[in-house]
PDB file as gemmi writes it, atoms N, CA and C in Angstrom:
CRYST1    1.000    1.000    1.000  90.00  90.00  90.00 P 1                      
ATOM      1  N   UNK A   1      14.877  -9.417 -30.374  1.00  0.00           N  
ATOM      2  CA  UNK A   1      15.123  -8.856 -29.055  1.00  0.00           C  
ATOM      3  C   UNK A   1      14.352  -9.684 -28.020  1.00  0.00           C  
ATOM      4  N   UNK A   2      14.870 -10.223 -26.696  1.00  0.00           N  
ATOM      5  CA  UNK A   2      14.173 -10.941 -25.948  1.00  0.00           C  
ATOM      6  C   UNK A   2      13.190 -10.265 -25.051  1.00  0.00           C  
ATOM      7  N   UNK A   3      12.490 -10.628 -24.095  1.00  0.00           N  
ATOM      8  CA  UNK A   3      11.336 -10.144 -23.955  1.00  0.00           C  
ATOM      9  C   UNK A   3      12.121  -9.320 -22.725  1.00  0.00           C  
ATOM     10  N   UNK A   4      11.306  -8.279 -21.736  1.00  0.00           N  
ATOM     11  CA  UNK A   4      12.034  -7.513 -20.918  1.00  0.00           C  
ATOM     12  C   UNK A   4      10.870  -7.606 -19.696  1.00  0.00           C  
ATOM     13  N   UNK A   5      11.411  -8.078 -18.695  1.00  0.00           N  
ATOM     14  CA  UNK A   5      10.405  -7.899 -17.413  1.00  0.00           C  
ATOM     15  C   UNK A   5      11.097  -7.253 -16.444  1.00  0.00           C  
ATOM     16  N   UNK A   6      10.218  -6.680 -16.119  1.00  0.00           N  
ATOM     17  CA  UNK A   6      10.717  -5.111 -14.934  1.00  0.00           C  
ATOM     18  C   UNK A   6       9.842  -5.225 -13.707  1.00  0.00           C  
ATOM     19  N   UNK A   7      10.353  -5.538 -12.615  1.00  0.00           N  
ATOM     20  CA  UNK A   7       9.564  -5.586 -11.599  1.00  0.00           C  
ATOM     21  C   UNK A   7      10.300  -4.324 -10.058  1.00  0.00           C  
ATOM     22  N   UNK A   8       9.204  -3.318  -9.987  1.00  0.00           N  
ATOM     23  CA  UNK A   8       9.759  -2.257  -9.084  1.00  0.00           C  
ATOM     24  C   UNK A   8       8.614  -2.762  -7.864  1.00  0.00           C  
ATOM     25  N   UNK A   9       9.655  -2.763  -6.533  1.00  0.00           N  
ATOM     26  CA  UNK A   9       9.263  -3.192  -5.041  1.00  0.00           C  
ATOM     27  C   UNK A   9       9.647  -1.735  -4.442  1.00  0.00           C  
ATOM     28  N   UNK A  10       8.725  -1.456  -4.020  1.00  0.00           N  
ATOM     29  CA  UNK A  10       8.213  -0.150  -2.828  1.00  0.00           C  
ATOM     30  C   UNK A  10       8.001  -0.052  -1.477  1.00  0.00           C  
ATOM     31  N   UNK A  11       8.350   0.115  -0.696  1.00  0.00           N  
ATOM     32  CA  UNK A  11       7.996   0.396   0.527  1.00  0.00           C  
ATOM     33  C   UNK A  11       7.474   1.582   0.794  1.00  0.00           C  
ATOM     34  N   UNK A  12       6.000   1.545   1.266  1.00  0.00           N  
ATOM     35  CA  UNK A  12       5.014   3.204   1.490  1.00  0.00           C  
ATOM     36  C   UNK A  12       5.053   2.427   3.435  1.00  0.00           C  
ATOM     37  N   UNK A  13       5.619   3.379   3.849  1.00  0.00           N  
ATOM     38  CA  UNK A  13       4.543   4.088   5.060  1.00  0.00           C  
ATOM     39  C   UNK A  13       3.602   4.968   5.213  1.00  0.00           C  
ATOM     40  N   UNK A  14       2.215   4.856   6.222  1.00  0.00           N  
ATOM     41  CA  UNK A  14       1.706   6.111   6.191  1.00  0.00           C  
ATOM     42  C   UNK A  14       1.378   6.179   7.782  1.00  0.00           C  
ATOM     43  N   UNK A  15       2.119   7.377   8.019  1.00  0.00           N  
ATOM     44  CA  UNK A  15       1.632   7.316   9.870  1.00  0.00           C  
ATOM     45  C   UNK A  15       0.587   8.137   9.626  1.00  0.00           C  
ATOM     46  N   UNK A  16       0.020   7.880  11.410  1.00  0.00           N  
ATOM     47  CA  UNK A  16      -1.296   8.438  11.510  1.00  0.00           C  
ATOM     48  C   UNK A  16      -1.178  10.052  11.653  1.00  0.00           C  
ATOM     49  N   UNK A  17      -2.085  10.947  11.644  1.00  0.00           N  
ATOM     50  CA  UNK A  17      -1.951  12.262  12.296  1.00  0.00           C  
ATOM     51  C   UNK A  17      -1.743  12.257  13.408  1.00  0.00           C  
ATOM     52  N   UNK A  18      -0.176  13.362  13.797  1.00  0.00           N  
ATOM     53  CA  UNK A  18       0.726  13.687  14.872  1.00  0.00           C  
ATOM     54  C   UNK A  18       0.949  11.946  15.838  1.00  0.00           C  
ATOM     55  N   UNK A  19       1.047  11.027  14.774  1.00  0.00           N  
ATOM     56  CA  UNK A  19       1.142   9.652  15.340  1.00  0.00           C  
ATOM     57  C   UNK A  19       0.280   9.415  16.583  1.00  0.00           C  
ATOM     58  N   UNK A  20      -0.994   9.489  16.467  1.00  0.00           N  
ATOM     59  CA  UNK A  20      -1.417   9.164  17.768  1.00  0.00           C  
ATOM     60  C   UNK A  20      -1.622   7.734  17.841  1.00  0.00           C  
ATOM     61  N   UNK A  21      -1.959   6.968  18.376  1.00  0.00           N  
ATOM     62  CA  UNK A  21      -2.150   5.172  18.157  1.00  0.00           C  
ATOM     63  C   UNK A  21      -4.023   5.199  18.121  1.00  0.00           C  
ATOM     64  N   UNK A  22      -4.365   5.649  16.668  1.00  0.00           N  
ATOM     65  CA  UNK A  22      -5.600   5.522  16.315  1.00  0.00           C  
ATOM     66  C   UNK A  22      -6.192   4.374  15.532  1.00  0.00           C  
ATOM     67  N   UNK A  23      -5.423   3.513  15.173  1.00  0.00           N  
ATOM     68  CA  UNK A  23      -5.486   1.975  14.590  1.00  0.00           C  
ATOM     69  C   UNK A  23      -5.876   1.216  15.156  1.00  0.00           C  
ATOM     70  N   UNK A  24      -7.475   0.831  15.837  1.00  0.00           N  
ATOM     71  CA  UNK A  24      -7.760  -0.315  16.593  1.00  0.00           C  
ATOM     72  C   UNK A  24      -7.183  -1.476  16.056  1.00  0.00           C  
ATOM     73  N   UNK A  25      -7.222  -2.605  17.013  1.00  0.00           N  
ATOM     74  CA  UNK A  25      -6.788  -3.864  16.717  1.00  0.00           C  
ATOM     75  C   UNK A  25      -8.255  -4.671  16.123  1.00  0.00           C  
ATOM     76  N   UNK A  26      -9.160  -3.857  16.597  1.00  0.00           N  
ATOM     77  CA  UNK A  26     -10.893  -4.833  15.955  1.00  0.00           C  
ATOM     78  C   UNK A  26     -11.160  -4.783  14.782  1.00  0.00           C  
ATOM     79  N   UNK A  27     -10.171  -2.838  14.196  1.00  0.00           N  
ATOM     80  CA  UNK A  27     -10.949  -2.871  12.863  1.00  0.00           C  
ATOM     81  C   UNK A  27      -9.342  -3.310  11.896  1.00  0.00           C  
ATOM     82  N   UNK A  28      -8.341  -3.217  12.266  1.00  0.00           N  
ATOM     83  CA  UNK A  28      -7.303  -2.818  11.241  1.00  0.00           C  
ATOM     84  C   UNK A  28      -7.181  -4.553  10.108  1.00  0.00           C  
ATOM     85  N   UNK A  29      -7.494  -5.088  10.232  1.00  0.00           N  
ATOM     86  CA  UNK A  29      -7.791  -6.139   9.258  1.00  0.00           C  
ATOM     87  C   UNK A  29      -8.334  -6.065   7.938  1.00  0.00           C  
ATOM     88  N   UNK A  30      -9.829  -5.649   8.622  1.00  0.00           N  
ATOM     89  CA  UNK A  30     -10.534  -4.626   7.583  1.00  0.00           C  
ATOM     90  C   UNK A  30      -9.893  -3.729   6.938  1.00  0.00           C  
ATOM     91  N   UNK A  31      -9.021  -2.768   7.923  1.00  0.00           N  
ATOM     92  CA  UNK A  31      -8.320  -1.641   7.091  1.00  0.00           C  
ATOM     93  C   UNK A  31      -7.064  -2.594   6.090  1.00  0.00           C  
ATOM     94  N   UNK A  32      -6.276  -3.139   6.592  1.00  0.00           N  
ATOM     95  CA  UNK A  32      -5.166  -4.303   5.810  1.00  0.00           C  
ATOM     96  C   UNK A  32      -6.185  -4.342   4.350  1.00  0.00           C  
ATOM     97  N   UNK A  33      -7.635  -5.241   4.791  1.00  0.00           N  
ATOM     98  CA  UNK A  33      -7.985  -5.657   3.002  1.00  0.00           C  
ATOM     99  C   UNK A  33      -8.267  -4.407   2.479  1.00  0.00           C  
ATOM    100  N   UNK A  34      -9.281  -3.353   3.212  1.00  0.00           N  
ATOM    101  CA  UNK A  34      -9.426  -2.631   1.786  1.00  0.00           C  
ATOM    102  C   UNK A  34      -8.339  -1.886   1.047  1.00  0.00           C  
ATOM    103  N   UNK A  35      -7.142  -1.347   1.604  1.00  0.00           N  
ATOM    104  CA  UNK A  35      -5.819  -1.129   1.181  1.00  0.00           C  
ATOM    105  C   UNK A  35      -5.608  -2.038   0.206  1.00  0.00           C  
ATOM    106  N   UNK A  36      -5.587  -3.177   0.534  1.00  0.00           N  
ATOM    107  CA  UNK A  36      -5.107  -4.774  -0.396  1.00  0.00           C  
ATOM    108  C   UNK A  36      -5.716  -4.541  -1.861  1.00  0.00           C  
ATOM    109  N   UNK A  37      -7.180  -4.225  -1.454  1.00  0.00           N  
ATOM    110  CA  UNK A  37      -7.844  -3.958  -2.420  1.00  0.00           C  
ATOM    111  C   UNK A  37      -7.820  -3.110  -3.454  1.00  0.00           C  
ATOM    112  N   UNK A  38      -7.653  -1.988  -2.986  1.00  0.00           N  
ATOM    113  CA  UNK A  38      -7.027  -0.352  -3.873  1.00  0.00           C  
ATOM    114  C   UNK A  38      -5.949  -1.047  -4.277  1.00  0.00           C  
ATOM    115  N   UNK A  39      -4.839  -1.541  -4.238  1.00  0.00           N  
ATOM    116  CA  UNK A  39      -3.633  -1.524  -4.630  1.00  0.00           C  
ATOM    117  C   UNK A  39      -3.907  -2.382  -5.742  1.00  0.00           C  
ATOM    118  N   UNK A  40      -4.579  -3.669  -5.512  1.00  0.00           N  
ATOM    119  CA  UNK A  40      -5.055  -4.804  -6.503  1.00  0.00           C  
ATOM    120  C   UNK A  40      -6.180  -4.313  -7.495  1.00  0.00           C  
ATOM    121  N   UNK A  41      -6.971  -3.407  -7.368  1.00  0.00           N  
ATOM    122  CA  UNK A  41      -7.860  -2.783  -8.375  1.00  0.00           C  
ATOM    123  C   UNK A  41      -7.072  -1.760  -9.668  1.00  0.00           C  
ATOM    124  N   UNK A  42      -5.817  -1.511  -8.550  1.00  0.00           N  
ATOM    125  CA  UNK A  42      -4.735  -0.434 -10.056  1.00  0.00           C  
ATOM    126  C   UNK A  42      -3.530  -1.414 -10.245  1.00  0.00           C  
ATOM    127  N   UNK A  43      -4.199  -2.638 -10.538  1.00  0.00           N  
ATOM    128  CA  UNK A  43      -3.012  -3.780 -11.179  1.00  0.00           C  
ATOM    129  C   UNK A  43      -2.546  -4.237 -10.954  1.00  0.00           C  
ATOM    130  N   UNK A  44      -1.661  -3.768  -9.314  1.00  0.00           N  
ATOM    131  CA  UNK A  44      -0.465  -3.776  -8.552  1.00  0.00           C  
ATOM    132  C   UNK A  44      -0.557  -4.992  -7.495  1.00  0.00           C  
ATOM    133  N   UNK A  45       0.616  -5.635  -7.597  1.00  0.00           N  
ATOM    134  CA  UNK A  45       1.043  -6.342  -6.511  1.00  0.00           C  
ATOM    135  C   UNK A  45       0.930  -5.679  -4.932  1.00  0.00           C  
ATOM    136  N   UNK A  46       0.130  -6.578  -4.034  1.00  0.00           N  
ATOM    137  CA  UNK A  46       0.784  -6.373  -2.134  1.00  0.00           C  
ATOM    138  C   UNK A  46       1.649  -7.514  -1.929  1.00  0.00           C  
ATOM    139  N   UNK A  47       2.341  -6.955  -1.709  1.00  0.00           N  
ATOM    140  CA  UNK A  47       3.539  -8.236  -1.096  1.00  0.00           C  
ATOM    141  C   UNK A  47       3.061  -8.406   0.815  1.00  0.00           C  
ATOM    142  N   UNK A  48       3.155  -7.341   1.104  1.00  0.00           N  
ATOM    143  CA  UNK A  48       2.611  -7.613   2.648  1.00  0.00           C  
ATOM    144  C   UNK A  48       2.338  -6.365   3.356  1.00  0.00           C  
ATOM    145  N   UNK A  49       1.654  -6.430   4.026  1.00  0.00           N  
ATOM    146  CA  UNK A  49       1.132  -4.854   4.670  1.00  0.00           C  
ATOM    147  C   UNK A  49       0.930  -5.366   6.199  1.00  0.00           C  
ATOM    148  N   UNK A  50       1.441  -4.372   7.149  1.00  0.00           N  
ATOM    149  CA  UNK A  50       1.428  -4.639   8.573  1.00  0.00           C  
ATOM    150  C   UNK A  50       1.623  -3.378   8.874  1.00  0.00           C  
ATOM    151  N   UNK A  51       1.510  -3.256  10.189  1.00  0.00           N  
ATOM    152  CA  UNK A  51       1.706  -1.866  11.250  1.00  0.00           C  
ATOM    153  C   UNK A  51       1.592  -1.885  12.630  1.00  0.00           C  
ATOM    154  N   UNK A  52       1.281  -0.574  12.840  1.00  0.00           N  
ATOM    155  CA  UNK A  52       1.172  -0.343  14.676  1.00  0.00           C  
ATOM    156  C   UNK A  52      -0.142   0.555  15.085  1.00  0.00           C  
ATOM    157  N   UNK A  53      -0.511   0.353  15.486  1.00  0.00           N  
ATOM    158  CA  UNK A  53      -1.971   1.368  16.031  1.00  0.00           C  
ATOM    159  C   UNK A  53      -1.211   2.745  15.823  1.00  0.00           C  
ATOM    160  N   UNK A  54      -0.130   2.966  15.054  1.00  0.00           N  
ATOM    161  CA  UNK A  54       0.308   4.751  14.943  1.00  0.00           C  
ATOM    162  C   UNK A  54       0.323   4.805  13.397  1.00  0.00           C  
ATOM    163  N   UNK A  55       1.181   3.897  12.920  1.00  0.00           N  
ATOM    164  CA  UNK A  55       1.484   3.589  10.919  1.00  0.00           C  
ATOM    165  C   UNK A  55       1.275   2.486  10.967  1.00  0.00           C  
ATOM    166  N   UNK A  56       1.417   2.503   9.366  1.00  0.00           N  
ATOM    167  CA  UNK A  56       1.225   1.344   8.343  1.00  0.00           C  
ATOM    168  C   UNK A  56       2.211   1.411   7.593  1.00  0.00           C  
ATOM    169  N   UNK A  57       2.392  -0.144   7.266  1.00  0.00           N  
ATOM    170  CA  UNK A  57       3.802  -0.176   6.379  1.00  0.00           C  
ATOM    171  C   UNK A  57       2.950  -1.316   5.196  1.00  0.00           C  
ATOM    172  N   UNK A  58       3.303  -1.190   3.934  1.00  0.00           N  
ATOM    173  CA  UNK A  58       3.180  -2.013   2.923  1.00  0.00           C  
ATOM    174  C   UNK A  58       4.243  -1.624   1.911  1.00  0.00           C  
ATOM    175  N   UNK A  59       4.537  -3.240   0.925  1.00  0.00           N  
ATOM    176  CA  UNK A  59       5.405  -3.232   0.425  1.00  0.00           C  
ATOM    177  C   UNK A  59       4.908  -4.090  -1.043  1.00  0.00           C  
ATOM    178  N   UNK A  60       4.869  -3.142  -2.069  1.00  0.00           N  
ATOM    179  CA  UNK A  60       4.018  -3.484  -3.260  1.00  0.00           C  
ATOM    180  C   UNK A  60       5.005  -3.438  -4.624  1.00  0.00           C  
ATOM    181  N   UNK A  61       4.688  -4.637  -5.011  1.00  0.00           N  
ATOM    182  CA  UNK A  61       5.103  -5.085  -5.898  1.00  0.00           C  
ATOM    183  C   UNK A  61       4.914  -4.066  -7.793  1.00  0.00           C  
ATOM    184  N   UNK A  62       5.986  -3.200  -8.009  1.00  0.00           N  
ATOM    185  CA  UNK A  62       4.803  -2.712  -8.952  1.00  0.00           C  
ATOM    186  C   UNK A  62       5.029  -2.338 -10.345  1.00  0.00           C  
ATOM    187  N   UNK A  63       4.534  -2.381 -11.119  1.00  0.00           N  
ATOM    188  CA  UNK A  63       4.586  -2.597 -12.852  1.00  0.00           C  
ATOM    189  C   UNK A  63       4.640  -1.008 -12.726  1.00  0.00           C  
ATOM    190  N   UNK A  64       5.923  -1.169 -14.025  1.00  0.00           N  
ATOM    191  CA  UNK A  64       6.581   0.175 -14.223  1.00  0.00           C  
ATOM    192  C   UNK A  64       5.302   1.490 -14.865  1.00  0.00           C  
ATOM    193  N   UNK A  65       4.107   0.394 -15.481  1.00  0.00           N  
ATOM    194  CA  UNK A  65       3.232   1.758 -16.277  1.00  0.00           C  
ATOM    195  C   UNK A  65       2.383   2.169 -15.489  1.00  0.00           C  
ATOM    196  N   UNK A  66       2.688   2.351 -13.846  1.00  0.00           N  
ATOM    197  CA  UNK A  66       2.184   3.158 -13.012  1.00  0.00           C  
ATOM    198  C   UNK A  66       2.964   3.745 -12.286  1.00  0.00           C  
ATOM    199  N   UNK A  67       2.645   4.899 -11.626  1.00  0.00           N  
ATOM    200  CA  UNK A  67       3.637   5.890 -10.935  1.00  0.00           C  
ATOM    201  C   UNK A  67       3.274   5.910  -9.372  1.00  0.00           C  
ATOM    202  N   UNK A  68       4.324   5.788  -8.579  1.00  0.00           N  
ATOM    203  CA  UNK A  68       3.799   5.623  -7.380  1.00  0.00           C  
ATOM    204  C   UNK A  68       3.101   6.842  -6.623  1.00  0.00           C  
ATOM    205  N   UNK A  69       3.157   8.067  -7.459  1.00  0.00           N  
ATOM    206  CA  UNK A  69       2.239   9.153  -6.733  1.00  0.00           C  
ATOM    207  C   UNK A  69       1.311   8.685  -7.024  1.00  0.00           C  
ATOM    208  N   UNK A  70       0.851   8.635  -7.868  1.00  0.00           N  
ATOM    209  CA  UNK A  70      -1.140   8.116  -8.317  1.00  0.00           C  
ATOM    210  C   UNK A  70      -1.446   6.840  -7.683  1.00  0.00           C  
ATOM    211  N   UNK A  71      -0.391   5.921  -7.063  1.00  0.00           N  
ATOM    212  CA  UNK A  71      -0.730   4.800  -6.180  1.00  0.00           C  
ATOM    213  C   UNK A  71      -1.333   5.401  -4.894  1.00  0.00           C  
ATOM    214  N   UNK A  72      -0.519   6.137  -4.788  1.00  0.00           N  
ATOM    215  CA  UNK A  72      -0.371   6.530  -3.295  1.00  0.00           C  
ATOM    216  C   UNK A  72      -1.563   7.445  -3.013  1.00  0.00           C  
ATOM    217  N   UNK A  73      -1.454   8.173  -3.843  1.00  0.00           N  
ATOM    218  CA  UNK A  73      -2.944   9.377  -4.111  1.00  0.00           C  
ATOM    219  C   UNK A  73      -4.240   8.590  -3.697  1.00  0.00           C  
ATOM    220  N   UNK A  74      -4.019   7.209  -4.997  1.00  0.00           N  
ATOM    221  CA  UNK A  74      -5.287   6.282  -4.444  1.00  0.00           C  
ATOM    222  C   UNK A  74      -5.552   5.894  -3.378  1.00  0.00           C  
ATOM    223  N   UNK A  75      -4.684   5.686  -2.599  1.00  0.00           N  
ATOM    224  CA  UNK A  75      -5.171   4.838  -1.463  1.00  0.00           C  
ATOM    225  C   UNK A  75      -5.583   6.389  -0.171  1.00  0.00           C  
ATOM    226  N   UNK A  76      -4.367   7.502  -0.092  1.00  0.00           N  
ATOM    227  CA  UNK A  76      -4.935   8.498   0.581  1.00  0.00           C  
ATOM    228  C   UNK A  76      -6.311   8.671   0.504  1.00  0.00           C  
ATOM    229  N   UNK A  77      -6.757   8.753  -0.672  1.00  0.00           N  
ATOM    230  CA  UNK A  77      -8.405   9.765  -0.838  1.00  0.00           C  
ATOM    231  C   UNK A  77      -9.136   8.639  -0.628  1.00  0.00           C  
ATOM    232  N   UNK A  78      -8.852   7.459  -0.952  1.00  0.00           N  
ATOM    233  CA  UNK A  78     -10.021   6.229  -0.755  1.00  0.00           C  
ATOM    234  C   UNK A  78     -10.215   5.978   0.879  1.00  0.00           C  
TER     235      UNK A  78                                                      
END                                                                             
């Protein structure tokens, strides 16, 4: 049997509460890596992450033996 590679691509938004534009432009870089980071500490591909001082959009590359609630969980509580 030949080998089987499975690659699942996601798109998460997360807006801010009642969208206010609470995303400085000084810190959200910082915010970009440590996101980068959570996602890359549970295995997972970032393909690219951007937004608006209201949401965030990222789009992650991701191996089927994780579930995207427990992705997502991670990065909420972190």
């Amino acid at each position: 049997m030949p080998n089987t590679f499975t690659q699942i691509y996601i798109h998460i938004v997360f807006a801010v509460k009642n969208r206010d534009a609470l995303i400085n432009q000084d810190w959200e870089d910082r915010l970009y890596k440590y996101i980068t980071g959570i996602v890359q500490n549970k295995n997972q591909k970032m393909l690219r992450i951007n937004g608006m001082p209201d949401h965030i959009h990222f789009i992650i590359g991701m191996k089927p033996d994780c579930s995207v609630s427990d992705l997502v969980r991670e990065v909420k509580k972190s």
